[in-house]
OpenMM code with the backbone's topology and positions (N, CA, C; nanometers):
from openmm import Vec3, app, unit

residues = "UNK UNK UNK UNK UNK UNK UNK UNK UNK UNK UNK UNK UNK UNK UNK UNK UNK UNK UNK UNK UNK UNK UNK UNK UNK UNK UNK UNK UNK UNK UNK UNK UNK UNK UNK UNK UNK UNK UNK UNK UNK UNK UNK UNK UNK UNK UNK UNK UNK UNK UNK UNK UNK UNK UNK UNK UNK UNK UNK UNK UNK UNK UNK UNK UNK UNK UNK UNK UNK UNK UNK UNK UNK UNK UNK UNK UNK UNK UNK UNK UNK UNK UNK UNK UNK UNK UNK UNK".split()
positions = [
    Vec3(-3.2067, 3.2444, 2.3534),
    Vec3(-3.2003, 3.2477, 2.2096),
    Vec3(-3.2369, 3.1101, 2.1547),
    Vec3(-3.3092, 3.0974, 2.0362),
    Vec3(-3.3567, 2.9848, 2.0176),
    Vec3(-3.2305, 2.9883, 1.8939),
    Vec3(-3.1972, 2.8564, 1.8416),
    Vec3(-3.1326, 2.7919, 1.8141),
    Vec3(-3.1963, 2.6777, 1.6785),
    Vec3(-3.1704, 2.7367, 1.5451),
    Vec3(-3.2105, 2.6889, 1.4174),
    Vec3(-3.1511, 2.5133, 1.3918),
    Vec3(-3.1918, 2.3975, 1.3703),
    Vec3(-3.1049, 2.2613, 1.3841),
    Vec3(-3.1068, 2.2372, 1.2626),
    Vec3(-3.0298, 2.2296, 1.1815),
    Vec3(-3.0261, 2.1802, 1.0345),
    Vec3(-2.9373, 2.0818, 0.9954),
    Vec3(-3.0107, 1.9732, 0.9641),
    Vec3(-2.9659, 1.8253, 0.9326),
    Vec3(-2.8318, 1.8239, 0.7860),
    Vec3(-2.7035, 1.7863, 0.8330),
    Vec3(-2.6760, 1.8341, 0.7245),
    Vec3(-2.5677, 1.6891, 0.6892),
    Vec3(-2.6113, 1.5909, 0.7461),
    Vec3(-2.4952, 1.4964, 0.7353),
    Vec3(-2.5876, 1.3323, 0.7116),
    Vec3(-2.7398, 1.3766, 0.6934),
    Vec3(-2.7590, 1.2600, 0.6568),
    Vec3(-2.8436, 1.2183, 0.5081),
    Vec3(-2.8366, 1.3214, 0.4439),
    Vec3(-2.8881, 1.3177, 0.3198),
    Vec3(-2.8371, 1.3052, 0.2137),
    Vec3(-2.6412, 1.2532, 0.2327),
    Vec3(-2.5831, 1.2345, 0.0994),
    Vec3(-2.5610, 1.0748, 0.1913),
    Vec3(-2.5627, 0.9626, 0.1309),
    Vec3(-2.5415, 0.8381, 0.1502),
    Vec3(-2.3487, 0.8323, 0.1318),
    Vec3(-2.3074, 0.7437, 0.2243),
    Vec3(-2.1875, 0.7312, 0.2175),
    Vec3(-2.1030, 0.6908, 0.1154),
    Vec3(-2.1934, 0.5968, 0.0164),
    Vec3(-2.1404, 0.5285, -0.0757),
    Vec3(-2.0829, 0.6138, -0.2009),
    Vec3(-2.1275, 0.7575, -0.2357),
    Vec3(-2.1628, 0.8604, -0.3060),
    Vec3(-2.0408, 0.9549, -0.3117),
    Vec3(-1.9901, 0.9445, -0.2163),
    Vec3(-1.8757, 1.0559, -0.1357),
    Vec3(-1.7506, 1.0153, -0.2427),
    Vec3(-1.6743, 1.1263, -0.3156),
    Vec3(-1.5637, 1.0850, -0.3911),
    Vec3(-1.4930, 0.9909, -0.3456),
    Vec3(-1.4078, 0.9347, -0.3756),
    Vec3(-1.2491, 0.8638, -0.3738),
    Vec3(-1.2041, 0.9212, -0.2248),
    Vec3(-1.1007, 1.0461, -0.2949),
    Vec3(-1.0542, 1.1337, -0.2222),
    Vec3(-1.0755, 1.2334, -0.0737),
    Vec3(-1.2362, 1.1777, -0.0645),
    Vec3(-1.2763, 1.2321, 0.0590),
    Vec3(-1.1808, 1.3242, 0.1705),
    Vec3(-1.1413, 1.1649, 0.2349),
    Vec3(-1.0691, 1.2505, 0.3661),
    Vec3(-0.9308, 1.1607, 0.3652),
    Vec3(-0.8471, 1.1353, 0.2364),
    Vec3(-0.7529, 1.1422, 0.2171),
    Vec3(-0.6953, 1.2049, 0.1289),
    Vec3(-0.7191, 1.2743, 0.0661),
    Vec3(-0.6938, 1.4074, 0.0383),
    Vec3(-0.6429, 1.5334, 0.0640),
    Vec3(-0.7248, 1.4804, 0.2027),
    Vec3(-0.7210, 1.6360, 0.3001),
    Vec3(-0.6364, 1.6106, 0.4435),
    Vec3(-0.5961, 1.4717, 0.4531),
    Vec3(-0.5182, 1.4412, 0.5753),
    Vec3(-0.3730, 1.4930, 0.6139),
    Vec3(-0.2650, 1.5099, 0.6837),
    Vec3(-0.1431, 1.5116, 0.6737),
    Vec3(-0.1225, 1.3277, 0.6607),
    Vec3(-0.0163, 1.2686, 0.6260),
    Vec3(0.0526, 1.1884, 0.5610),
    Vec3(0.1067, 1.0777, 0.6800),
    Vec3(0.0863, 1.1508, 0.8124),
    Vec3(0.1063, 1.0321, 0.8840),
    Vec3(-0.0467, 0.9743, 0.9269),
    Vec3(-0.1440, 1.0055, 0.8377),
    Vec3(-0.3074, 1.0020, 0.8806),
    Vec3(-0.3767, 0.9072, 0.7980),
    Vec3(-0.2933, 0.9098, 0.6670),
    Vec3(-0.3701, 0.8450, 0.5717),
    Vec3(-0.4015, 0.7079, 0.5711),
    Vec3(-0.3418, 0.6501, 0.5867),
    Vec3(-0.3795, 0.5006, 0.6507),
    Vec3(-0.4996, 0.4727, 0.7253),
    Vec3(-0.5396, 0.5761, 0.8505),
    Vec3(-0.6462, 0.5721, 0.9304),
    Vec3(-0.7761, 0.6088, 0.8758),
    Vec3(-0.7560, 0.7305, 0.7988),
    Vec3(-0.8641, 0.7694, 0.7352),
    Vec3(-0.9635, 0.6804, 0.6223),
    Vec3(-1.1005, 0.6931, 0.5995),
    Vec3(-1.1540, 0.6383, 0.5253),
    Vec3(-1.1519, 0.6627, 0.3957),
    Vec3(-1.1508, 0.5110, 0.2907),
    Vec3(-1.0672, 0.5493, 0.2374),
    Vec3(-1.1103, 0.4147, 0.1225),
    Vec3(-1.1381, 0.3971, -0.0245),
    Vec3(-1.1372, 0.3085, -0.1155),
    Vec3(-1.0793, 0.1929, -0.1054),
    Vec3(-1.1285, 0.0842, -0.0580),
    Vec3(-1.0118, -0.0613, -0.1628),
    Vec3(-1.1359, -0.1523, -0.2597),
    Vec3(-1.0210, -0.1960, -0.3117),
    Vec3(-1.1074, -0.2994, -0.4289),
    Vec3(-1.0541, -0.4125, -0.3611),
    Vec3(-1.1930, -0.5057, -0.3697),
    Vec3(-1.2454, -0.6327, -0.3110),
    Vec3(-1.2646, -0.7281, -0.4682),
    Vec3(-1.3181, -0.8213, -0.4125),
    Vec3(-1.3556, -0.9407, -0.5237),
    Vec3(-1.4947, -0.8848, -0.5715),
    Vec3(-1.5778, -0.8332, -0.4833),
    Vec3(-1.7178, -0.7987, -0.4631),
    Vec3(-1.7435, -0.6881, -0.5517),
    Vec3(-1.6168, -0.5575, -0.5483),
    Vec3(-1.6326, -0.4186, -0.6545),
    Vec3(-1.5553, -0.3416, -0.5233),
    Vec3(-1.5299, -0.2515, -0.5125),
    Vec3(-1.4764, -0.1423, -0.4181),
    Vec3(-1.5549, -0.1161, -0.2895),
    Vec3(-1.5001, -0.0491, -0.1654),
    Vec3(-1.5711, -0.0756, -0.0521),
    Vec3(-1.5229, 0.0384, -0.0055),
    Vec3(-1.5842, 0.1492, 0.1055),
    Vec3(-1.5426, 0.2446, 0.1923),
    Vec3(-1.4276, 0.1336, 0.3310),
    Vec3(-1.3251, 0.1517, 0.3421),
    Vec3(-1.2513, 0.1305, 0.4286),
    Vec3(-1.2060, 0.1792, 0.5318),
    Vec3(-1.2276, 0.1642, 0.6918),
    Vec3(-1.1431, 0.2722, 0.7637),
    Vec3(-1.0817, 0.1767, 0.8578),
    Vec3(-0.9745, 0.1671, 0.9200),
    Vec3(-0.8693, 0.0965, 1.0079),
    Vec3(-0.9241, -0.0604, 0.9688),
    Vec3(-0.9339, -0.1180, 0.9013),
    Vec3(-0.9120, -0.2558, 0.8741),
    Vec3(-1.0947, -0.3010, 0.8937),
    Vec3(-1.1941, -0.1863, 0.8874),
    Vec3(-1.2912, -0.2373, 0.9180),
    Vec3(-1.3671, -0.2327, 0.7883),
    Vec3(-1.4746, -0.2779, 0.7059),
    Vec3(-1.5224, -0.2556, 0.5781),
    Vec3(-1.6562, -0.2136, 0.6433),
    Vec3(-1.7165, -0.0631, 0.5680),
    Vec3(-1.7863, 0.0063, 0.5961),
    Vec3(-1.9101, -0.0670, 0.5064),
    Vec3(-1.8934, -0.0162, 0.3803),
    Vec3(-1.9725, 0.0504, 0.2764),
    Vec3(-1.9786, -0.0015, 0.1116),
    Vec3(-2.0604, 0.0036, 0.0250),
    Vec3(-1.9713, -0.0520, -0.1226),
    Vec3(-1.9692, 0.0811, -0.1270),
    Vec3(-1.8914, 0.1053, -0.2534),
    Vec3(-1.8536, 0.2274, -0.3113),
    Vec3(-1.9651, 0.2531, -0.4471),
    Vec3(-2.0503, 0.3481, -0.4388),
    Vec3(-2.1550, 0.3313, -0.5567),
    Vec3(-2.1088, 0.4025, -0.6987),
    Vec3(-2.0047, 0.3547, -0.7214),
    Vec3(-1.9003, 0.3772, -0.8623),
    Vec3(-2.0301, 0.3258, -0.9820),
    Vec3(-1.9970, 0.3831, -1.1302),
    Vec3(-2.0552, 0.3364, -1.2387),
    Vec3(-2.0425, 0.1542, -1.2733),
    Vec3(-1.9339, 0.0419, -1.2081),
    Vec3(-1.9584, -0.0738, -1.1824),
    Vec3(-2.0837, -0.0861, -1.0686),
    Vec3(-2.0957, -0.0307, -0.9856),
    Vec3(-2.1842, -0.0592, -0.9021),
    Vec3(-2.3215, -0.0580, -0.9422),
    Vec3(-2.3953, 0.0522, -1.0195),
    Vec3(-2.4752, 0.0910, -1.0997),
    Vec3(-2.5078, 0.0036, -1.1862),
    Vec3(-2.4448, -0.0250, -1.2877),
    Vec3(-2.4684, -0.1135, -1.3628),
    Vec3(-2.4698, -0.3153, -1.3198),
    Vec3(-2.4397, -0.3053, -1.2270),
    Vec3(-2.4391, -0.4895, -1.1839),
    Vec3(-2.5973, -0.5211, -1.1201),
    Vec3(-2.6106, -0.6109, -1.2190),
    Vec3(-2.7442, -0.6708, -1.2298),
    Vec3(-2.7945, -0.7506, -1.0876),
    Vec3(-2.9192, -0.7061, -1.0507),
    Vec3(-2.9413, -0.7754, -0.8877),
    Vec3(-2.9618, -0.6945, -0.8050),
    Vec3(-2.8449, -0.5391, -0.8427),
    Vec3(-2.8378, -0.5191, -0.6938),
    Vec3(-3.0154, -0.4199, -0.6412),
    Vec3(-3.0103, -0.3529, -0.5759),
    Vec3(-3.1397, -0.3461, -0.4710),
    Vec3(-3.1229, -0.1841, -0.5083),
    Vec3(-3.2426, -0.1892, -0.5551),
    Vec3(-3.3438, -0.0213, -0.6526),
    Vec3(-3.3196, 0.0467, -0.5223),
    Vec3(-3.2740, 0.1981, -0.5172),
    Vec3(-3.2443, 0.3039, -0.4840),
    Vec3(-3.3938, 0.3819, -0.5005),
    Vec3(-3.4032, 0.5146, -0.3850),
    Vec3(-3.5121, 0.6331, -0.4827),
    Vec3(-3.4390, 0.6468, -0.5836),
    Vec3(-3.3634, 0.6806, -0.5972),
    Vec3(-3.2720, 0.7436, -0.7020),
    Vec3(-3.2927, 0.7148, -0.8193),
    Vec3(-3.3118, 0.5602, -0.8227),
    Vec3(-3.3914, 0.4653, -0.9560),
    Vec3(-3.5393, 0.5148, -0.9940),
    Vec3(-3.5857, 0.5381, -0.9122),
    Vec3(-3.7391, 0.5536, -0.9015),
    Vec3(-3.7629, 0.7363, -0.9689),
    Vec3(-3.6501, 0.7840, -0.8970),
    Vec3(-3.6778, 0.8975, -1.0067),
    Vec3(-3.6011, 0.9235, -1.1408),
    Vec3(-3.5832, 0.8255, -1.1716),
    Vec3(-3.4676, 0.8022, -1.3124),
    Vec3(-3.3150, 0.8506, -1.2820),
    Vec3(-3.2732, 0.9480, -1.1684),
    Vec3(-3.1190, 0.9653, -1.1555),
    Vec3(-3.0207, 0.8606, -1.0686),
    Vec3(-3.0696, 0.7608, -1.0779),
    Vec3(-2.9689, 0.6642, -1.0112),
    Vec3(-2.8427, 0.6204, -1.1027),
    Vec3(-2.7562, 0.7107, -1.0711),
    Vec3(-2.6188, 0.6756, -1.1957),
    Vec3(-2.5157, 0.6868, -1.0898),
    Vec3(-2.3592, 0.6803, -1.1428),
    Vec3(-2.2755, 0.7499, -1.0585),
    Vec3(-2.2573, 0.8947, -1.0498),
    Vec3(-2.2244, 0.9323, -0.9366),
    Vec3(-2.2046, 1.0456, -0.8893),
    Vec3(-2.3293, 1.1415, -0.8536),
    Vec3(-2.4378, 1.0763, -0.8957),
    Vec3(-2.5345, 1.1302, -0.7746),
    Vec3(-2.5482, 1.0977, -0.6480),
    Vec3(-2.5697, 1.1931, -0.5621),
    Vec3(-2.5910, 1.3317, -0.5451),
    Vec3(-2.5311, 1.4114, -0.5222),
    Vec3(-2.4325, 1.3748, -0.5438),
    Vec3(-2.2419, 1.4384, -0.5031),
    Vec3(-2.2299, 1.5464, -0.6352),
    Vec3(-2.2702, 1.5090, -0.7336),
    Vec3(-2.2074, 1.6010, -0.8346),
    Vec3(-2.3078, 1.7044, -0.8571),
    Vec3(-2.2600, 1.8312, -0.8386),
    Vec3(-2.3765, 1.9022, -0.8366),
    Vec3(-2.4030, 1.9617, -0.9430),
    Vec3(-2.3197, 1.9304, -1.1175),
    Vec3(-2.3369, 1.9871, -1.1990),
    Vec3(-2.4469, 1.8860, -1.2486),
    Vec3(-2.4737, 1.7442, -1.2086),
    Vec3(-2.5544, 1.6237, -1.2607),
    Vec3(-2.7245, 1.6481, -1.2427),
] * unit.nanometer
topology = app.Topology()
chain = topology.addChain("A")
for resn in residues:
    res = topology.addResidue(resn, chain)
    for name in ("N", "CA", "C"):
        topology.addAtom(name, app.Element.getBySymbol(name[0]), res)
């Protein structure tokens, strides 16, 4: 039997992913481990066990002057909550 492969984990960027991700959905002795928001000096960051992943591409992120053009820019939807929000 042949076997269909469909890519399904690399076309939303990490930075994009709500807050609440996968603490949300953890039991309570988990949450700590799981990845997970903090605010830095820098703007907010994906966090998991003490390691810093990611920035968080929040509407501060968007708007701070400098940072480095996205496609997303290029096709005019580079805001927050794209591509996550699927009513956007």
């Amino acid at each position: 039997m042949d076997y269909l492969k469909i890519s399904a984990d690399d076309h939303i960027d990490l930075g994009y992913l709500p807050h609440g991700t996968w603490v949300d959905r953890v039991p309570s002795s988990l949450k700590e481990r799981v990845p997970h928001i903090e605010r830095h000096e820098k703007g907010e960051f994906w966090v998991c066990e003490g390691q810093v992943w990611r920035e968080y591409r929040n509407a501060e992120w968007f708007a701070r002057p400098g940072r480095n053009p996205l496609a997303l820019d290029r096709g005019g939807v580079g805001e927050e909550g794209r591509p996550v929000t699927p009513n956007k």
